[in-house]
DSSP file (Angstrom, degrees, kcal/mol; ACC not computed):
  #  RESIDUE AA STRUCTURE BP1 BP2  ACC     N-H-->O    O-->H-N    N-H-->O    O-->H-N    TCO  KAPPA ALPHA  PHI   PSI    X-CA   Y-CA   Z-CA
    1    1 A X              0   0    0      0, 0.0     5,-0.0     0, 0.0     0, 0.0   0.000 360.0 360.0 360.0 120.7 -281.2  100.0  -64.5
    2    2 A X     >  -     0   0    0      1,-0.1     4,-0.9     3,-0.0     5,-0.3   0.021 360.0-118.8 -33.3 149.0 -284.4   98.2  -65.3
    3    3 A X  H  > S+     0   0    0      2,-0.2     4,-2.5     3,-0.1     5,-0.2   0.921 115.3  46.0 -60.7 -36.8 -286.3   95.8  -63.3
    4    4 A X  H  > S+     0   0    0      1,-0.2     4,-0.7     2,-0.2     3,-0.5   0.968 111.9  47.4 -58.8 -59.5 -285.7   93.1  -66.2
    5    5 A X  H  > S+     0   0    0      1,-0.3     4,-0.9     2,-0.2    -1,-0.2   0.609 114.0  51.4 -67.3 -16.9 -282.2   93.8  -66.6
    6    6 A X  H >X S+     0   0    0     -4,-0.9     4,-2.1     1,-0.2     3,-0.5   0.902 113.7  44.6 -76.2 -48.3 -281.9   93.6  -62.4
    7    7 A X  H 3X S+     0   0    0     -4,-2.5     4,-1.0    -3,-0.5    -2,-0.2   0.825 109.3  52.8 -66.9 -24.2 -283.5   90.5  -62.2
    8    8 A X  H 3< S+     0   0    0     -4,-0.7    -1,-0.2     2,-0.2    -2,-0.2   0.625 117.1  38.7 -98.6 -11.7 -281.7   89.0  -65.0
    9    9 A X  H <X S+     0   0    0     -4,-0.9     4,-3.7    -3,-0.5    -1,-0.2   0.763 111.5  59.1 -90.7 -30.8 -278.3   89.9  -63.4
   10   10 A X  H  X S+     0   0    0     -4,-2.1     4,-2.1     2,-0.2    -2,-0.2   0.853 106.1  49.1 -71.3 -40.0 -279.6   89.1  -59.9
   11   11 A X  H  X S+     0   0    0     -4,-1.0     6,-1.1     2,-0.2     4,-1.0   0.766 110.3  50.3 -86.2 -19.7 -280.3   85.4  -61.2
   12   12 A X  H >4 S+     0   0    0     -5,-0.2     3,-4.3     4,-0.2     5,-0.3   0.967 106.9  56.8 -73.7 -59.2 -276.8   85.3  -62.7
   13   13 A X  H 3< S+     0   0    0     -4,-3.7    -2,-0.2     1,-0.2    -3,-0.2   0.737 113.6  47.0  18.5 -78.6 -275.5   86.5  -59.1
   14   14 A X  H 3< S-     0   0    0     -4,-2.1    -1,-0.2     1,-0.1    -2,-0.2   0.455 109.6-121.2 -59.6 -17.4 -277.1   83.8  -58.1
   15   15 A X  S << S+     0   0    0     -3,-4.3    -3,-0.2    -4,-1.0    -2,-0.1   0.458  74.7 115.2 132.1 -41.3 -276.3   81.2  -60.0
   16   16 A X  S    S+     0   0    0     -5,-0.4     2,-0.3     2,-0.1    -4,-0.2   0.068  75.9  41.3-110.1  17.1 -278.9   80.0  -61.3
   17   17 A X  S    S-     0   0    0     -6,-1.1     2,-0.2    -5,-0.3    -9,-0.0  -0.615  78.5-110.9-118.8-158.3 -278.0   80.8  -65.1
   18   18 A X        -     0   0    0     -2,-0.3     4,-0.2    40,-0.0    -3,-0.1  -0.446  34.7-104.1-131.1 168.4 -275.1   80.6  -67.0
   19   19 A X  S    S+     0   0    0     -2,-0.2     4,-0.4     2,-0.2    -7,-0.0   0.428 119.5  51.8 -90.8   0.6 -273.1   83.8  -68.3
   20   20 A X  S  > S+     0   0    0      2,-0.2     4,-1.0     3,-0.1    -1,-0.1   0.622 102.0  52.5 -80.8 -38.0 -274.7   82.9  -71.9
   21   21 A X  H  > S+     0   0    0      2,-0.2     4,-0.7     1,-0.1    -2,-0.2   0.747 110.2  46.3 -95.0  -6.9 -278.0   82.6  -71.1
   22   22 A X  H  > S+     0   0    0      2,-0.2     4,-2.2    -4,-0.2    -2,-0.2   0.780 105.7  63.8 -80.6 -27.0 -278.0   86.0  -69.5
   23   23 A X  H  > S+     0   0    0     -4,-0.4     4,-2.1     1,-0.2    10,-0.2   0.926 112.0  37.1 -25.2 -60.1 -276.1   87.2  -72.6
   24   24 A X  H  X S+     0   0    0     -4,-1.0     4,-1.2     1,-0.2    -2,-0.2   0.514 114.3  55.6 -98.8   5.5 -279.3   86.2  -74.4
   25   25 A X  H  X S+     0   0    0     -4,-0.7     4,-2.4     2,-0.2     6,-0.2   0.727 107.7  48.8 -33.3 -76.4 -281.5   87.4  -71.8
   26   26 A X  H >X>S+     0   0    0     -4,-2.2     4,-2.3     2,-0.2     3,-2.2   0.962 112.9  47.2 -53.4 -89.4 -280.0   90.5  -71.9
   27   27 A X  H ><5S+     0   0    0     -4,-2.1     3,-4.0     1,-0.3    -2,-0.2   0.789 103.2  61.6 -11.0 -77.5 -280.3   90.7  -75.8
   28   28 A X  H 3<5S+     0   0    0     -4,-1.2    -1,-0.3     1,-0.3    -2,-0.2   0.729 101.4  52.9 -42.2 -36.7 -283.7   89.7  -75.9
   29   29 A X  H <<5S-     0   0    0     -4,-2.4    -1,-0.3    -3,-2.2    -2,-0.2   0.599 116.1-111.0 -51.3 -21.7 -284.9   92.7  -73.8
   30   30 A X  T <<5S+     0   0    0     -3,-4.0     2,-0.3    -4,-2.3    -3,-0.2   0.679  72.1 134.3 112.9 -21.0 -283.4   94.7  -75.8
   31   31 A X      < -     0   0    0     -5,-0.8     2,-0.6    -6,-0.2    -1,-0.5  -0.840  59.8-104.7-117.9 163.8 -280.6   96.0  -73.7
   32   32 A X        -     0   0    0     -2,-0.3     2,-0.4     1,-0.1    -1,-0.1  -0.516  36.3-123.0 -68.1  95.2 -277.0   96.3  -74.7
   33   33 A X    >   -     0   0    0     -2,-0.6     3,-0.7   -10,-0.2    -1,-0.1   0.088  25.9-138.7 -41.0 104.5 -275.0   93.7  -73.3
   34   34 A X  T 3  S+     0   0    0     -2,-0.4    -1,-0.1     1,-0.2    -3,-0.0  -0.315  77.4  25.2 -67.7 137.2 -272.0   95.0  -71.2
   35   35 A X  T 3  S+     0   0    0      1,-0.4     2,-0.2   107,-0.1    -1,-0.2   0.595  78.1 130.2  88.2  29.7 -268.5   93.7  -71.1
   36   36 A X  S <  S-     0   0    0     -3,-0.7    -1,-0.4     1,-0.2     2,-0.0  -0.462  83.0 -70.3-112.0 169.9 -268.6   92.1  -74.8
   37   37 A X        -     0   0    0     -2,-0.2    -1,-0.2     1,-0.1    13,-0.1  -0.391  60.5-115.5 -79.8 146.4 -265.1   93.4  -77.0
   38   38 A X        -     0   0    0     11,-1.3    -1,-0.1     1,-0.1     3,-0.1  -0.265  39.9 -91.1 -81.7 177.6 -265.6   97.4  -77.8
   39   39 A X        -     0   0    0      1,-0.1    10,-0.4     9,-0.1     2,-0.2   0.077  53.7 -88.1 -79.4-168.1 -265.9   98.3  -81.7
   40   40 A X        -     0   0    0      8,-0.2     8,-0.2     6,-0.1     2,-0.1  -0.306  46.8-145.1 -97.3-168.4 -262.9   99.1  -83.4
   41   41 A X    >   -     0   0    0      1,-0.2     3,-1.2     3,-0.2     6,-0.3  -0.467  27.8-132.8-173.7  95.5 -262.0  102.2  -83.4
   42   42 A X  G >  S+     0   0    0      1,-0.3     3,-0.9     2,-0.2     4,-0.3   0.415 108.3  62.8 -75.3 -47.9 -260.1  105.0  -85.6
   43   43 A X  G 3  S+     0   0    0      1,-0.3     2,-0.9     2,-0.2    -1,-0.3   0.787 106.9  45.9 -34.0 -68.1 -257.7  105.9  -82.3
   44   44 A X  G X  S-     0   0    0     -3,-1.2     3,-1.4     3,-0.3    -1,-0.3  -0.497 123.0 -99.3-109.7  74.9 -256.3  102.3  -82.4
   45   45 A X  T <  S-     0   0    0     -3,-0.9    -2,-0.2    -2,-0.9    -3,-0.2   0.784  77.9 -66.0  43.4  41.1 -255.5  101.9  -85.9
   46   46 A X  T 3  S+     0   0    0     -4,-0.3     2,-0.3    -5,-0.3    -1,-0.2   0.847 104.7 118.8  27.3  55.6 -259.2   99.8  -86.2
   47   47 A X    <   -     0   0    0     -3,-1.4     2,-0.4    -6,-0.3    -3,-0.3  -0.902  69.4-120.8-124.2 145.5 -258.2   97.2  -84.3
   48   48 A X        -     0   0    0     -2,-0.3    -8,-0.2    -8,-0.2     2,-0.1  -0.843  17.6-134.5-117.4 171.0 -260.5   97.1  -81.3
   49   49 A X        -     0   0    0     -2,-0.4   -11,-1.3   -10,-0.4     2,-0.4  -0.451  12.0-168.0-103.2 141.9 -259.5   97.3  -77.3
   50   50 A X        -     0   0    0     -2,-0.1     3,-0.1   -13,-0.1    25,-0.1  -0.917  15.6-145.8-126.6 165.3 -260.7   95.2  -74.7
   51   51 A X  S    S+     0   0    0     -2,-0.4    24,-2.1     1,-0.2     2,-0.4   0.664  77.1  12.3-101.1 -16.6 -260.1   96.2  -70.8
   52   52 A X  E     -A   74   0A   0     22,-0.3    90,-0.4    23,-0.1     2,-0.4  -0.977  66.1-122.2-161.1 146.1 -259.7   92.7  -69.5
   53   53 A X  E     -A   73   0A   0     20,-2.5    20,-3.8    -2,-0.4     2,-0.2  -0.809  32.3-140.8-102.6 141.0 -259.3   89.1  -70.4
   54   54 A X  E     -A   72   0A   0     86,-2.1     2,-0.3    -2,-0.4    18,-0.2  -0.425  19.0-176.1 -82.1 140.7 -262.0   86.9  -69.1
   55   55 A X  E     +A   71   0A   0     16,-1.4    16,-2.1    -2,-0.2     2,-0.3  -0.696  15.9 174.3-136.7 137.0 -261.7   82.5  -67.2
   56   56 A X  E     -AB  70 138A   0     82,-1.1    82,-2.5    -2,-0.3     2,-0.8  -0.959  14.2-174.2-118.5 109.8 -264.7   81.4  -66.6
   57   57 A X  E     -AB  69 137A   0     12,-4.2    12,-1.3    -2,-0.3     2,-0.3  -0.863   4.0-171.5-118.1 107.7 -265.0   77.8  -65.4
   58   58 A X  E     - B   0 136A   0     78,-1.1    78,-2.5    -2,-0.8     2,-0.7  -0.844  29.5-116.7 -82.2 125.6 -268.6   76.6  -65.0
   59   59 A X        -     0   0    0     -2,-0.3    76,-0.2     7,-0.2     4,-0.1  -0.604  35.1-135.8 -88.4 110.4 -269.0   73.0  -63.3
   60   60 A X    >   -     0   0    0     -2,-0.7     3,-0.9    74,-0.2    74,-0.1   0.131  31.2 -88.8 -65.8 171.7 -270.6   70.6  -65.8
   61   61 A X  T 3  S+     0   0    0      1,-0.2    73,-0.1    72,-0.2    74,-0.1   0.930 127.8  37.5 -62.3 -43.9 -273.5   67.9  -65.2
   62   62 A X  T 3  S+     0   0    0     71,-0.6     2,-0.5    72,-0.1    -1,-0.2  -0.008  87.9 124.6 -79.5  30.2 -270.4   65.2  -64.2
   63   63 A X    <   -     0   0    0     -3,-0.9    -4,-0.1    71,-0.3    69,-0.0  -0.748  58.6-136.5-118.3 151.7 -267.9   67.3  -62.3
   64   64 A X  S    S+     0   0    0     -2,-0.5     2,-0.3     2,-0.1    -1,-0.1   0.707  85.4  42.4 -49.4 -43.2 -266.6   66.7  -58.9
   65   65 A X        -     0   0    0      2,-0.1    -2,-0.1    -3,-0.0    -1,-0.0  -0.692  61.4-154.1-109.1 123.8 -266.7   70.1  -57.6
   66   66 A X        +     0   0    0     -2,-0.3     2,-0.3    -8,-0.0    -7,-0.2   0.582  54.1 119.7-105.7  13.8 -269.4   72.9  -57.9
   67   67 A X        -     0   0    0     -9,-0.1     2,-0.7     1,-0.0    -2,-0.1  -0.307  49.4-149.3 -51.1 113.1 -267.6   75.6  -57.5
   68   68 A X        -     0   0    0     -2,-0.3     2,-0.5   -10,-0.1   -10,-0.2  -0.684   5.6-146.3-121.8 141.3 -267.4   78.4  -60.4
   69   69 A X  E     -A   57   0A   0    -12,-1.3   -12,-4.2    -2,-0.7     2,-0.3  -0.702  14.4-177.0-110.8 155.6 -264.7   80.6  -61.2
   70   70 A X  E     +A   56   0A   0     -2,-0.5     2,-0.3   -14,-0.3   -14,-0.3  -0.897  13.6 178.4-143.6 121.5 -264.9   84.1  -62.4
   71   71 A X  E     -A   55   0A   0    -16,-2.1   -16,-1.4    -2,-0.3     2,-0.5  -0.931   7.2-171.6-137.5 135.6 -261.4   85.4  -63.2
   72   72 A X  E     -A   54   0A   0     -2,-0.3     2,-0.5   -18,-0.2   -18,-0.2  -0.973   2.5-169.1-133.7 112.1 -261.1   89.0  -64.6
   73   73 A X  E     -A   53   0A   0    -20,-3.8   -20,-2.5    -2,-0.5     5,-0.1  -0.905  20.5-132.2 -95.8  80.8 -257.5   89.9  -65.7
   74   74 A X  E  >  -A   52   0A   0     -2,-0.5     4,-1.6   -22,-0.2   -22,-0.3  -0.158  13.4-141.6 -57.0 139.6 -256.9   94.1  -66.6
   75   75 A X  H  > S+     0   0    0    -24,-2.1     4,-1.0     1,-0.2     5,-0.3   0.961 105.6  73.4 -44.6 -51.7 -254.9   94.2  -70.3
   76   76 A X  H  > S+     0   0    0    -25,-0.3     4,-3.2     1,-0.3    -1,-0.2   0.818  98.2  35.8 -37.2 -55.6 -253.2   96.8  -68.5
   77   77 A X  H  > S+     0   0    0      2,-0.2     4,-3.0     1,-0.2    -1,-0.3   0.963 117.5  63.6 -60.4 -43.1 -251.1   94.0  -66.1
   78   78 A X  H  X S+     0   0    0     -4,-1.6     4,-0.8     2,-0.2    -2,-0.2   0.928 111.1  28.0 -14.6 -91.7 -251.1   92.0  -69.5
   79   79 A X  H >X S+     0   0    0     -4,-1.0     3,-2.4     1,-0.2     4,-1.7   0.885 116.3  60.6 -54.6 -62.7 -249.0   94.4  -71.5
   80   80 A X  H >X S+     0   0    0     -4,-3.2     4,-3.1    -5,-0.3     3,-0.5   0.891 110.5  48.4 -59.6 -55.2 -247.0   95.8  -68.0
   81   81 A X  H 3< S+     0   0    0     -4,-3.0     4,-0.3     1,-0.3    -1,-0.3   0.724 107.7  58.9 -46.0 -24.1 -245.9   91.6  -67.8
   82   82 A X  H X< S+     0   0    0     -3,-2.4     3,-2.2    -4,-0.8     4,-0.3   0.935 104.1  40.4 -61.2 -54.1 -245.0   92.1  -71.2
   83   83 A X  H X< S+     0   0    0     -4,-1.7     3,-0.9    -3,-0.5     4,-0.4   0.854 113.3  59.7 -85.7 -34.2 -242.4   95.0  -70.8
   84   84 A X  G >< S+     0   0    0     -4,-3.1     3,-0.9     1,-0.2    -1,-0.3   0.676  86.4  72.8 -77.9  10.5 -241.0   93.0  -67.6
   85   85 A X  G X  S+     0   0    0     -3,-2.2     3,-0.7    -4,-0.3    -1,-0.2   0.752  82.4  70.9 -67.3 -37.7 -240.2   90.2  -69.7
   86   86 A X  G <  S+     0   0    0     -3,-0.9    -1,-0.2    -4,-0.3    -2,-0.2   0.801 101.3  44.8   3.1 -71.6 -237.4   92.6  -70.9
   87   87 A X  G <  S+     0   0    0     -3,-0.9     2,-0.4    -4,-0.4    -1,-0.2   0.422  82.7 107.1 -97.9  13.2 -235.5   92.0  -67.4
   88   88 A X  S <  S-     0   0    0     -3,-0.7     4,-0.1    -4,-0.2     5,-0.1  -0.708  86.4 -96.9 -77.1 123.7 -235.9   88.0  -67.1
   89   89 A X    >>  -     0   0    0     -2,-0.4     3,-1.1     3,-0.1     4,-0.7   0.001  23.6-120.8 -33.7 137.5 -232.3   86.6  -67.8
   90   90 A X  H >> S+     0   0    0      1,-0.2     4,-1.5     2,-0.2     3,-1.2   0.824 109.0  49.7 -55.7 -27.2 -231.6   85.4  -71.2
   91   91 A X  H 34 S+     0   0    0      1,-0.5    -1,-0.2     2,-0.3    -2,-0.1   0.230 114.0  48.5 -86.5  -3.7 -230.6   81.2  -70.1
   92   92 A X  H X> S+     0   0    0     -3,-1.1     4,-2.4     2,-0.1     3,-2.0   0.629 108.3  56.7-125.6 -17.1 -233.9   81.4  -68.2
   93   93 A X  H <X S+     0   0    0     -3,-1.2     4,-2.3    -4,-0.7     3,-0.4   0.992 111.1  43.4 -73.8 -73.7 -235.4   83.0  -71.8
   94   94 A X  H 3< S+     0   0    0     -4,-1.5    -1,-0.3     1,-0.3    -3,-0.2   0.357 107.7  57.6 -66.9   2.1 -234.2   80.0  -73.5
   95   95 A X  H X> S+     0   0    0     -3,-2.0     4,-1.5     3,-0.1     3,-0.6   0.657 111.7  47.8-111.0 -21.4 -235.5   77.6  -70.7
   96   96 A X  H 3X S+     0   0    0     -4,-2.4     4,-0.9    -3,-0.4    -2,-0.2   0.860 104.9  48.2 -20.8 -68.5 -238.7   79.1  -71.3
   97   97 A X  H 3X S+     0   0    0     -4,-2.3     4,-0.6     2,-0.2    10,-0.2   0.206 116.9  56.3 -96.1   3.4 -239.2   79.1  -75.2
   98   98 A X  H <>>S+     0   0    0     -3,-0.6     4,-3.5    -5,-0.3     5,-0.6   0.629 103.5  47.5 -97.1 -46.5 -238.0   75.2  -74.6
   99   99 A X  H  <5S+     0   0    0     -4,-1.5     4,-0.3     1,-0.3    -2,-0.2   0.855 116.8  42.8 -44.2 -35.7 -240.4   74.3  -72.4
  100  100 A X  H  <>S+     0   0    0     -4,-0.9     5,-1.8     7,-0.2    -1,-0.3   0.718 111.4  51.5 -90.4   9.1 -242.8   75.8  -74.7
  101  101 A X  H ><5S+     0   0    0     -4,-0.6     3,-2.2    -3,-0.2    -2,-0.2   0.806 116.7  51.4 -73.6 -37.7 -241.0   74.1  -78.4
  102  102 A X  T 3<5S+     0   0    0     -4,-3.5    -1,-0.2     1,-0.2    -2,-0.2   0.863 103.1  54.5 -70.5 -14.2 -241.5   70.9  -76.0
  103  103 A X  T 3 <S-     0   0    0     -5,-0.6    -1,-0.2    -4,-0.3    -2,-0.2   0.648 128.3 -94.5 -92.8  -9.6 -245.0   71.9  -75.5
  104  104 A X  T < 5S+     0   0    0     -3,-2.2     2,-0.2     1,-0.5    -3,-0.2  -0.172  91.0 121.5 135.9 -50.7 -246.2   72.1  -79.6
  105  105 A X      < -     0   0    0     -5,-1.8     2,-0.8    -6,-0.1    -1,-0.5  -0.498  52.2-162.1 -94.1 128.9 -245.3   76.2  -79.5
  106  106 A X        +     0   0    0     -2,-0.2     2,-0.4    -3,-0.1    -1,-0.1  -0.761  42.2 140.1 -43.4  66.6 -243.0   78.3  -81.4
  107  107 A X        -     0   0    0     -2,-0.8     2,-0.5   -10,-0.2    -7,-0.2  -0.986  38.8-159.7-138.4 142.6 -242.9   80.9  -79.4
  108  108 A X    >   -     0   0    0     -2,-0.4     3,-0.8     1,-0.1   -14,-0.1  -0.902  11.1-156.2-135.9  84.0 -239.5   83.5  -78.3
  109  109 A X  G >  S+     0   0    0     -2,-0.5     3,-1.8     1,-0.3    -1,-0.1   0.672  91.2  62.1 -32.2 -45.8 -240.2   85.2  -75.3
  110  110 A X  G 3  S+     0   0    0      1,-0.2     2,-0.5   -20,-0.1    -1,-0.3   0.939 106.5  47.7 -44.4 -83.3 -237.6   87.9  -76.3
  111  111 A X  G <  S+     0   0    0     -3,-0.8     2,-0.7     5,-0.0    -1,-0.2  -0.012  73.3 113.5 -74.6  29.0 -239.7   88.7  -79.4
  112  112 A X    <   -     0   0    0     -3,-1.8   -27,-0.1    -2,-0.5     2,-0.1  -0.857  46.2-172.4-103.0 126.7 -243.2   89.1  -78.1
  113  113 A X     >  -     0   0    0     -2,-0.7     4,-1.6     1,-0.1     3,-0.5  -0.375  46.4-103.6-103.5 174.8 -244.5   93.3  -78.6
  114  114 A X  H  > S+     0   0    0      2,-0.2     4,-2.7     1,-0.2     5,-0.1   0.718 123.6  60.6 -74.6  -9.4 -247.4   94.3  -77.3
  115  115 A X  H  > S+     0   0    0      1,-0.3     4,-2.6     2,-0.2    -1,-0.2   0.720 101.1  61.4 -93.3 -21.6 -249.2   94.2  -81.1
  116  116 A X  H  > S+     0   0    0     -3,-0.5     4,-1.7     2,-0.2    -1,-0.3   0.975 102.0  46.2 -65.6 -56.1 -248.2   90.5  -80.8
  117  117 A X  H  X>S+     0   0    0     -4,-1.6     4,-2.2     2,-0.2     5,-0.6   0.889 113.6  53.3 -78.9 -37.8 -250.8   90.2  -77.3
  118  118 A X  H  X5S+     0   0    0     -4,-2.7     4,-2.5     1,-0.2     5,-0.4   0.921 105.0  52.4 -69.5 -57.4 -253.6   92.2  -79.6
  119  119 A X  H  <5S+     0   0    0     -4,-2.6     4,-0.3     1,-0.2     5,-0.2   0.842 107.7  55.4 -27.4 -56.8 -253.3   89.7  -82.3
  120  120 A X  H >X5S+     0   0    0     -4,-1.7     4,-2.5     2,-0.2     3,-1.0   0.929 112.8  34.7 -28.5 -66.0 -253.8   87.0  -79.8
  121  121 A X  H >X5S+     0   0    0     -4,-2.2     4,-2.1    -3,-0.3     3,-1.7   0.996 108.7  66.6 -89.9 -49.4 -257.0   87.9  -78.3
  122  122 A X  H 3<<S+     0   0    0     -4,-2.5    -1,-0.3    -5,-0.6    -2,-0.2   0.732 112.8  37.3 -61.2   5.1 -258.2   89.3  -81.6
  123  123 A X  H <4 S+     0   0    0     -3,-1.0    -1,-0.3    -5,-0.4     3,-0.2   0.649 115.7  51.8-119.0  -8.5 -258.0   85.7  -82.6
  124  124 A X  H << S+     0   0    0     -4,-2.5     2,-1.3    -3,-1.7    -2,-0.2   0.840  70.6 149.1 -68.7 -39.6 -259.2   84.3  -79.4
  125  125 A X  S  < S-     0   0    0     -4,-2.1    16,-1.0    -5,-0.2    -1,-0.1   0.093  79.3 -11.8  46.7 -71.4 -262.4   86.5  -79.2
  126  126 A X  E    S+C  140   0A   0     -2,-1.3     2,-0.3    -3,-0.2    14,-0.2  -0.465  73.8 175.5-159.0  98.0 -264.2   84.2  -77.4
  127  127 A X  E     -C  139   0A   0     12,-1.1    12,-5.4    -2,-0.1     2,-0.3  -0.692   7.3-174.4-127.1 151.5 -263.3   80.5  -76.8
  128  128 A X  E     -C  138   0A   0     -2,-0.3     2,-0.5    10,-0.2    10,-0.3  -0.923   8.7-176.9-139.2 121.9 -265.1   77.8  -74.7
  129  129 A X  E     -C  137   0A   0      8,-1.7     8,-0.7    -2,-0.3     2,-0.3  -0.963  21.2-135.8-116.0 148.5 -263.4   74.4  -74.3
  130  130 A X  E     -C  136   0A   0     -2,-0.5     2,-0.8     6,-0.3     6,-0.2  -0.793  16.4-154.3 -50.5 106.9 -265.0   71.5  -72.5
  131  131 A X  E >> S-C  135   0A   0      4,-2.2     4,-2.1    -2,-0.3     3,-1.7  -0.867  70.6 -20.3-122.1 121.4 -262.5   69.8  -70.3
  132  132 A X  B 34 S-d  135   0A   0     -2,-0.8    -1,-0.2     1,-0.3    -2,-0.0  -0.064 110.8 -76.0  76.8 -18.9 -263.2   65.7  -69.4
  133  133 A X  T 34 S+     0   0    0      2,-0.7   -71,-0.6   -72,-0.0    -1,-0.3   0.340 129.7  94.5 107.0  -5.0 -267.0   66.4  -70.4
  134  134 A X  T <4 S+     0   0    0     -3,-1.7   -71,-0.3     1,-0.3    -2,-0.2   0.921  73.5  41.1 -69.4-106.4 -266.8   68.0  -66.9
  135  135 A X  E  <  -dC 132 131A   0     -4,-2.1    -4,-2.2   -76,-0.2    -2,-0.7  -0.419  53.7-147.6 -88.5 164.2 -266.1   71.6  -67.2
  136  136 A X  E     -BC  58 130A   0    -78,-2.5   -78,-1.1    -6,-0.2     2,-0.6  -0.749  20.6-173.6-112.2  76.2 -266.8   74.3  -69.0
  137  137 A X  E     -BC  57 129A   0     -8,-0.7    -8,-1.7   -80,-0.2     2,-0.3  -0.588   6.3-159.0 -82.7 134.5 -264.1   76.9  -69.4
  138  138 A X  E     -BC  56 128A   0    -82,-2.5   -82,-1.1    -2,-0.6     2,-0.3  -0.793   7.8-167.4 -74.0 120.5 -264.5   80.1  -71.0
  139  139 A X  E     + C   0 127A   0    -12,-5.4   -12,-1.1    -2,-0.3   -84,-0.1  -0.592  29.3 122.7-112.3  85.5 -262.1   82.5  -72.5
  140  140 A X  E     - C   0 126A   0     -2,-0.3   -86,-2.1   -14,-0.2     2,-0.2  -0.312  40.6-111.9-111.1-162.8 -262.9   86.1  -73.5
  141  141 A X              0   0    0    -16,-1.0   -88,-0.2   -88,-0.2    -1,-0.1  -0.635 360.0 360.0-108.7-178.3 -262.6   89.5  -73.6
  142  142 A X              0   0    0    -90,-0.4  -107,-0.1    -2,-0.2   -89,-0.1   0.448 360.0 360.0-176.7 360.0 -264.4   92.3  -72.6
């Protein structure tokens, strides 16, 4: 590892950047930024694979708390929740999928495949919402 690239991880470490501007940090030197979604790939039908879903919550100029959270999620437990979804009673299936028709979402626990959870994050990619003007959460992959 370089001395830039040490320093530029060292300041993230620390704190004292964001995970964006060390993105472009990184870039700007020149070296390949690690943990961004892998290419696509002939193996899985050219769709491409990530190993983990990304939260990131960064504490905005007004928010109560400075505390920042880093959450790194394996697909692997992803996909494994998937397939125990299988042994959750149906009546608790249907108290599910109302809670989420009440919530906006179409969604039928019953019928979500794993091709369903790659669709998802290949249309999530990389999302950052602003929550009160506060935070900053982050969603990716990687």
């Amino acid at each position: 590892m370089n001395e830039e690239r040490r320093k530029i991880l060292d300041m993230l470490a620390q704190g004292k950047i964001t995970v964006d501007e060390a993105e472009k940090l990184l870039a700007a030197i020149g070296e390949p930024v690690t943990g961004s979604s892998s290419e696509p790939s002939p193996e899985t039908g050219g769709r491409r694979t990530w190993k983990y879903l990304r939260v990131q919550v960064d504490p905005g100029p007004g928010s109560d708390s400075g505390d920042r959270v880093n959450i790194r999620v394996p697909f692997k437990l992803i996909r494994a929740g998937l397939k125990f979804a299988a042994f959750i009673p149906r009546d608790a299936h249907d108290k599910v999928n109302q809670a989420f028709k009440d919530k906006g979402m179409d969604i039928d626990l019953a019928k979500i495949s794993p091709q369903d959870l790659e669709d998802l994050v290949s249309n999530l990619d990389d999302m950052t919402v602003e929550v009160d003007g506060k935070d900053k959460v982050r969603i990716f992959c990687e």
